[in-house]
C-alpha positions in Angstrom: 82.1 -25.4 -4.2 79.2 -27.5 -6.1 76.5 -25.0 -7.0 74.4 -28.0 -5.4 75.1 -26.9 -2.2 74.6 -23.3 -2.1 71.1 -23.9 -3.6 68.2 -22.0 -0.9 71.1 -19.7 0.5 70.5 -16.2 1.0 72.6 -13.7 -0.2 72.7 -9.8 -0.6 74.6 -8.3 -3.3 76.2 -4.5 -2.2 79.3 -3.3 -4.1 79.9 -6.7 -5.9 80.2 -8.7 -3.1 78.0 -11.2 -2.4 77.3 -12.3 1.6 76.2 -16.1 1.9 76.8 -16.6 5.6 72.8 -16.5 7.3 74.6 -14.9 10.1 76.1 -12.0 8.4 73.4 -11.2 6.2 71.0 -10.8 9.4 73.8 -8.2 11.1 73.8 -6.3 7.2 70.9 -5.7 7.2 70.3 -5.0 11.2 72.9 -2.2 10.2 71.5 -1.2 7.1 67.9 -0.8 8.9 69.4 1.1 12.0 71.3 3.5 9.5 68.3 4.5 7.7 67.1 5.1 10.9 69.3 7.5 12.5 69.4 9.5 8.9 65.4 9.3 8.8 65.8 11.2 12.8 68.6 13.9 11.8 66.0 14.7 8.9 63.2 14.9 11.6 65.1 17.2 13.9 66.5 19.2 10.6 62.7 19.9 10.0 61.7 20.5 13.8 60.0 17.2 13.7 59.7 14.3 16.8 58.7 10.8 15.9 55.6 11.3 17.7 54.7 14.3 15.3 54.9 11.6 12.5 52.2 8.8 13.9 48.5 9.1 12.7 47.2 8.4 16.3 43.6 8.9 14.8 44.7 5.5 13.0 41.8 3.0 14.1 43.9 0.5 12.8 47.0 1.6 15.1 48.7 -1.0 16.8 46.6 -4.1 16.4 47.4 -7.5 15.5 43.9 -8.6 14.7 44.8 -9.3 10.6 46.7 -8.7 8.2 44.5 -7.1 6.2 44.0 -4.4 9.0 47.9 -4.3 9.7 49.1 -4.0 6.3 46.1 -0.7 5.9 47.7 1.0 8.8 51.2 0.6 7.9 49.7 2.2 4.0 48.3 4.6 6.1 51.3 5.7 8.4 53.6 5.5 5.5 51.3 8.1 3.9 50.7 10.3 7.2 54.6 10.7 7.5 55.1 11.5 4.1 52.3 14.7 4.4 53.9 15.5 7.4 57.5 16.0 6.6 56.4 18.0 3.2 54.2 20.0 5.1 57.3 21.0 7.4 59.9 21.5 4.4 57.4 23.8 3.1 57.2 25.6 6.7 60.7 25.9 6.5 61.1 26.9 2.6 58.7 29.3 2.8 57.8 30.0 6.9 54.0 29.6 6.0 51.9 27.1 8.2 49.9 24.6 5.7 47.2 22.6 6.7 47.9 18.9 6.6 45.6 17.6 4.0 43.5 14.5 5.7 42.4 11.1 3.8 38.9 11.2 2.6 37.2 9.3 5.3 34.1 9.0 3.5 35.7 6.2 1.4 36.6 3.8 5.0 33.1 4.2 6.5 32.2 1.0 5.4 35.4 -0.6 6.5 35.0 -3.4 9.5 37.3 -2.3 12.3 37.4 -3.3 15.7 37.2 -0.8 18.7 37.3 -2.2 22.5 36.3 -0.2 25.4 36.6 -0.2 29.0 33.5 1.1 31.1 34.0 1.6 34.8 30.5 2.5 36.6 30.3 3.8 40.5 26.5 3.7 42.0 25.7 5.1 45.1 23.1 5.4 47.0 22.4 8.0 50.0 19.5 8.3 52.7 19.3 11.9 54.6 23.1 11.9 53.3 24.5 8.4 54.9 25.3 6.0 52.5 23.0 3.0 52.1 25.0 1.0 49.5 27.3 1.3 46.7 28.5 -0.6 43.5 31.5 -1.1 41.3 30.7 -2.8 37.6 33.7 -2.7 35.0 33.1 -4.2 31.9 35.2 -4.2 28.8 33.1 -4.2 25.6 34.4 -5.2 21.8 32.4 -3.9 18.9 33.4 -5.1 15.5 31.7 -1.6 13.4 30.9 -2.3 9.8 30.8 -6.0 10.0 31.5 -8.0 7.1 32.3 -4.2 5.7 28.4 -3.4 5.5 27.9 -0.1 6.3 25.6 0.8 10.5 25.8 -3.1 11.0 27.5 -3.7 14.3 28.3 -7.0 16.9 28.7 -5.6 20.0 30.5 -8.6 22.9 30.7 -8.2 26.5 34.4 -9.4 27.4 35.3 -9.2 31.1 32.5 -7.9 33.8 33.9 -7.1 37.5 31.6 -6.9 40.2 31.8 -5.3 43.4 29.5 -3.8 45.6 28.3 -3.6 49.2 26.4 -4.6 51.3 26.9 -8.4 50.8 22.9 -8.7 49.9 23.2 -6.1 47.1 26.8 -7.8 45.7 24.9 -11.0 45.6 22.2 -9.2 43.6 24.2 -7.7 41.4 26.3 -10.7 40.4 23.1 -12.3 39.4 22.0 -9.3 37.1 25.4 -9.4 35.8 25.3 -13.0 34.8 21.8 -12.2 32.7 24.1 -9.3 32.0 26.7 -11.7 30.0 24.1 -14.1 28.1 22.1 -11.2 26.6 24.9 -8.7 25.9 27.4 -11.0 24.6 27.5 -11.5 20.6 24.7 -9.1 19.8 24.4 -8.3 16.3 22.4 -5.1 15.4 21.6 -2.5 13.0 21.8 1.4 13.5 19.6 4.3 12.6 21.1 6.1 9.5 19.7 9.4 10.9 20.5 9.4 14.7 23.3 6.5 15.2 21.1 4.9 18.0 19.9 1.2 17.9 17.5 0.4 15.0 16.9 -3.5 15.6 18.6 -6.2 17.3 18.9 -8.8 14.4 20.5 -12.4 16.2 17.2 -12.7 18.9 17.1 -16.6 18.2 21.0 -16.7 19.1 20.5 -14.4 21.9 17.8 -16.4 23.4 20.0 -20.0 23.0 22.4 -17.9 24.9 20.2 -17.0 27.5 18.7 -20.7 28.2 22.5 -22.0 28.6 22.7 -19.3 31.1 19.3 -20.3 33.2 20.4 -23.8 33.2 23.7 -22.6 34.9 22.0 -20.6 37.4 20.0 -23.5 38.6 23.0 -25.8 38.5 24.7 -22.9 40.6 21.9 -22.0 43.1 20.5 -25.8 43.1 21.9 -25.8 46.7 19.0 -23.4 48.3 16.9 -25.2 50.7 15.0 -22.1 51.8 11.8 -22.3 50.1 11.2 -18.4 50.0 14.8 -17.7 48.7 14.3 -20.3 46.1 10.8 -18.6 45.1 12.4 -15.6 44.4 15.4 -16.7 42.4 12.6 -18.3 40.1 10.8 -15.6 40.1 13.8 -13.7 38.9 14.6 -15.9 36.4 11.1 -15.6 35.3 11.2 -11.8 34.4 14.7 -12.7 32.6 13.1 -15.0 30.6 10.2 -12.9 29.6 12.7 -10.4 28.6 14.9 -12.4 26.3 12.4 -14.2 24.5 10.1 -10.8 23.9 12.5 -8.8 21.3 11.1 -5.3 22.5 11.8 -5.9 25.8 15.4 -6.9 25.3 16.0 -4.2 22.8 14.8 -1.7 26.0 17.4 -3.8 28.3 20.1 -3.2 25.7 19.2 0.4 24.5 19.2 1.7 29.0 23.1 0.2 29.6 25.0 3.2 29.9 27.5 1.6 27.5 25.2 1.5 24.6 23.4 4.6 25.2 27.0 6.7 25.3 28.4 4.4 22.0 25.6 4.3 20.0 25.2 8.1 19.0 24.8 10.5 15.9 28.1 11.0 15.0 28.5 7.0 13.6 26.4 8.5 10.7 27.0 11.9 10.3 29.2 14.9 10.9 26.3 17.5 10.5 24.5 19.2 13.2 26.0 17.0 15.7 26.3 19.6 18.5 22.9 20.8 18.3 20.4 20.5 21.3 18.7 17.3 22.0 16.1 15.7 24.2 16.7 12.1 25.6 14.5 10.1 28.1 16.2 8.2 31.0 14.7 5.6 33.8 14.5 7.0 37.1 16.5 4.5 39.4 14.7 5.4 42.3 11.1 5.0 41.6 9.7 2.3 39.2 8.0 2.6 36.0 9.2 6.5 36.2 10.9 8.3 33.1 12.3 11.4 33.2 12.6 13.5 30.0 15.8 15.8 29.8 16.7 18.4 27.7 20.4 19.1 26.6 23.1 21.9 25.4 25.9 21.0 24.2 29.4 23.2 23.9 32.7 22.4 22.1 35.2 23.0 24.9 38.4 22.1 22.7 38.5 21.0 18.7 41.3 19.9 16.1 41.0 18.7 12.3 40.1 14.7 13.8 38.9 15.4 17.0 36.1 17.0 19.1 35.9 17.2 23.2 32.1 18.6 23.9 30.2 18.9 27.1 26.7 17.8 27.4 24.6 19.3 30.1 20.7 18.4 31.2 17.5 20.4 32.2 14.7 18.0 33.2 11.7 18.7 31.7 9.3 19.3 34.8 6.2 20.1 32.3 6.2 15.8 31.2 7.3 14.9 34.3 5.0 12.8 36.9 5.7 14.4 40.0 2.4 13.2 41.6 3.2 9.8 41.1 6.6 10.2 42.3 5.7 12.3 45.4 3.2 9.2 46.6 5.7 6.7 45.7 8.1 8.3 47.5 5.6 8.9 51.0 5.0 5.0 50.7 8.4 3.5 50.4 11.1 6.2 51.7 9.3 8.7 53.9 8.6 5.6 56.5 12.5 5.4 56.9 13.9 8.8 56.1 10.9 10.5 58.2 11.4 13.4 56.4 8.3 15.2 54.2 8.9 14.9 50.3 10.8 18.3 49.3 11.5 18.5 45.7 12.3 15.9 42.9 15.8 16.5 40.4 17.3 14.3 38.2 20.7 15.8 36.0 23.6 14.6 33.6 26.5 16.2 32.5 29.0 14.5 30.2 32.3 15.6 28.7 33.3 13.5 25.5 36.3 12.8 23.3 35.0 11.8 19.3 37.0 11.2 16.3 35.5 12.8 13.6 37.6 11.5 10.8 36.7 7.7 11.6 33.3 8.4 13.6 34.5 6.6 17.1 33.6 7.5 20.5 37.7 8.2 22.2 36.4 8.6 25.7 33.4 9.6 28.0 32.8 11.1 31.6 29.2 11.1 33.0 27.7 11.7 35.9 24.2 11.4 36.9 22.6 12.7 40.2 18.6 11.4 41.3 17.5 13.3 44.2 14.6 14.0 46.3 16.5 16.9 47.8 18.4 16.8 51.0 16.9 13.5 51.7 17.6 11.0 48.9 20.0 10.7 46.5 21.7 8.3 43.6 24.7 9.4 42.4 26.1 7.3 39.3 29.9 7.8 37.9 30.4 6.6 34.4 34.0 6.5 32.9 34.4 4.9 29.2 37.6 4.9 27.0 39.0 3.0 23.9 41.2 0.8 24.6 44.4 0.4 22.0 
């Protein structure tokens, strides 16, 4: 045969014979990969090992298909994992000691961009001498690239899906508005973090935000340019109004942005630091039943479970009734519930609890369950459910 012609072929050499066909090479090395395999599994079980116990699920890079670059560091990185692994268990069974798997410095990665996505799922509801009034459903999945452009606390934080549903049909309508401001000023934000507490330091893309926003009141008009009711109309300019003053005045949005649940839970100490994370705190919420109220609570916190990469703690509240304005919330209350409830103002109480899943090693959030209860007691109540969790 003319050497011509087997120019560009393929060919494996094993044993002095060399393969040409495309067809058998492929099935060579098929076998060749599926035998290295089943020897690779007789070693695990010799050593008491399951493939599971050889996956680095604390691996931020795990699984995704976003780039190379970010594939080819978790394949280093599992390659690396297995190898610890499997001499840590010849060890164990050399010597029938226990050794501590020795972890990657994750000091050197903090600066890495990565990509984590989350899911938040959010029940509100809201109770009157204990019948429900109304009640909502917001889920939202969030992206947040984390180190962007590899620079240390700089973060883009992008609203990707937000599901709506609540009830009565007035409030739905409501809150499918507020969701739509929702998109244009939480979509592409690009900010920087405190280096001492992990919260938000400074939104730093206002101009885009605000050419986001304007796209977004044109397309509300366009929407709503059917309404022929003059008062309706008022109000949905008013509305739009107050969103406007609030995107274009950067303190304003950046108190929008810190008070979404989302936010508040990601953006925490432990993105900056590993030391004193679990000591007590204070942190001031919005009261959601009277305006212009904020309530100051104090927290504990308690490590309920704890391994070499990750942490689950419990977070619990004590409002602060020495900074709190109960005057001002006893008269708001006489002027717009008392006329409906009938019932005398009792006592005010407003409590979180939260139970929370964080990687130490790569500083993420894994998951989060809060729960929030407003009450004037026994006659009015909001009760808020808030469920986040990484996505793979």
């Amino acid at each position: 045969m003319d050497n011509k012609e087997n120019m560009g072929k393929d060919y494996f050499s094993k044993n002095n014979r060399v393969i040409t066909n495309d067809e058998q090479f492929t099935a060579y090395v098929q076998k060749y990969n599926n035998k290295m395999e089943e020897e690779e599994l007789r070693l695990l079980s010799s050593l008491g090992l399951t493939e599971e116990d050889i996956i680095d699920k604390t691996d931020p890079d795990l699984g995704t298909t976003r780039s190379a670059e970010a594939m080819l560091r978790s394949i280093e990185r599992q390659r690396q994992y297995k190898q610890r692994v499997i001499e840590a268990a010849r060890i164990k069974k050399e010597t029938g000691k226990d050794i501590v798997i020795e972890q990657e410095d994750s000091n050197k990665e903090r600066d890495i961009e990565r990509i984590l996505k989350y899911r938040c799922e959010q029940m509100s509801a809201t109770r009157l001498n204990g019948v429900s009034i109304n009640n909502s459903q917001v889920n939202q999945d969030f992206k947040v690239v984390q180190n962007v452009d590899n620079k240390e606390g700089l973060f883009l934080v992008t609203l990707l899906d937000n599901i709506v549903n609540a009830t009565p049909q007035p409030l739905k309508e409501s809150v499918d508005l507020l969701m739509e401001v929702d998109k244009a000023l939480l979509s592409n934000v690009l900010l920087d973090i405190d280096e001492q507490t992990g919260k938000v330091n400074q939104i730093l893309n206002h101009d885009e935000i605000i050419k986001q926003w304007d796209q977004c009141k044109d397309s509300l008009r366009k929407k709503y340019d059917f309404i022929r009711k003059e008062d309706t109309r008022d109000k949905l300019e008013y509305f739009l109004k107050v969103a406007e003053e609030q995107a274009h005045n950067l303190d304003s949005l950046s108190m929008m942005f810190n008070a979404k649940l989302f936010v508040n839970t990601f953006f925490d100490k432990y993105l900056v630091t590993d030391k004193n994370l679990f000591d007590p705190y204070k942190r001031v919420f919005n009261s959601q039943l009277f305006e212009d109220i904020a309530v100051e609570l104090d927290f504990t916190q308690e490590i309920l479970k704890e391994s070499p990469n990750m942490v689950l703690i419990q977070r619990k509240s004590k409002m602060n009734k020495d900074t709190l304005p109960l005057s001002q919330i006893k008269e708001t209350y006489e002027k717009k519930f008392q006329p409906t409830i009938q019932y005398k103002f009792s006592d005010y109480n407003y409590s979180m609890v939260e139970k929370c899943v964080i990687n130490t090693k790569y500083n993420f959030i894994v998951q989060s369950d809060v729960l929030f209860i407003e009450e004037v007691t026994n006659n009015l109540e909001v009760v808020t459910d808030f469920k986040l969790r990484k996505l793979v």
